[in-house]
C-alpha positions in Angstrom: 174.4 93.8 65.0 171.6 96.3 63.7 168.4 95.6 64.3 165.7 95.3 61.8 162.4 97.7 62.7 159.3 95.9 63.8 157.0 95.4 60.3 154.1 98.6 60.7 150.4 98.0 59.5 148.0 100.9 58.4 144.6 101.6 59.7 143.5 99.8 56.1 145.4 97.4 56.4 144.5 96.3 59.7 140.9 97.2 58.8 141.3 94.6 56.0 142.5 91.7 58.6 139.6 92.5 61.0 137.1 92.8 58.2 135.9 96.1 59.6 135.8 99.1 58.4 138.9 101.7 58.7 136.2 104.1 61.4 136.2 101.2 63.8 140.0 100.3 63.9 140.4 103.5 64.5 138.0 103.6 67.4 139.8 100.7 68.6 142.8 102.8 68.6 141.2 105.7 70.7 139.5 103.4 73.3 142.7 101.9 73.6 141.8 98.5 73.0 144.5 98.3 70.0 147.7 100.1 70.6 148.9 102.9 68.0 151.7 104.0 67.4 151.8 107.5 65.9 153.8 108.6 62.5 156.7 111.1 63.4 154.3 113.9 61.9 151.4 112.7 64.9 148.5 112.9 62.4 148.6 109.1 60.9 148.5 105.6 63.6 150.1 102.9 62.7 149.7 99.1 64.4 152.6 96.8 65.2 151.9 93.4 62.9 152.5 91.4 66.4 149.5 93.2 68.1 147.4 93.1 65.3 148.0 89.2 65.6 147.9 88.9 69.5 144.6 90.1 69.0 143.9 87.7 66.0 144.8 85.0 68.9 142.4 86.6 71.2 138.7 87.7 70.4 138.7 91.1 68.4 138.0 94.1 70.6 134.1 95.1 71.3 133.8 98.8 70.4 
């Protein structure tokens, strides 16, 4: 049975959840307090939607 991939969030879209600016999920991404996952090119991050909302669950990271 095939699998179906794992929904993937962009830095605005996660920005837009957090209420934050793009900068700081990004920073969040770096620091490593939000786990990217890079685009097959390397340049762009994207977020799984279940860390996004295991951090929802949790406080939001403190840059």
């Amino acid at each position: 049975m095939p699998t179906v991939p794992e929904p993937l969030l962009t830095v605005k879209e996660v920005a837009a959840v957090y209420r934050v600016a793009p900068r700081t999920i990004q920073r969040w991404a770096k620091t490593g307090a939000l786990k990217a996952v890079p685009t097959p090119g390397g340049r762009l991050q994207r977020f799984r939607a279940a860390d996004v909302e295991g951090l929802l669950n949790d406080d939001a990271p403190t840059p």
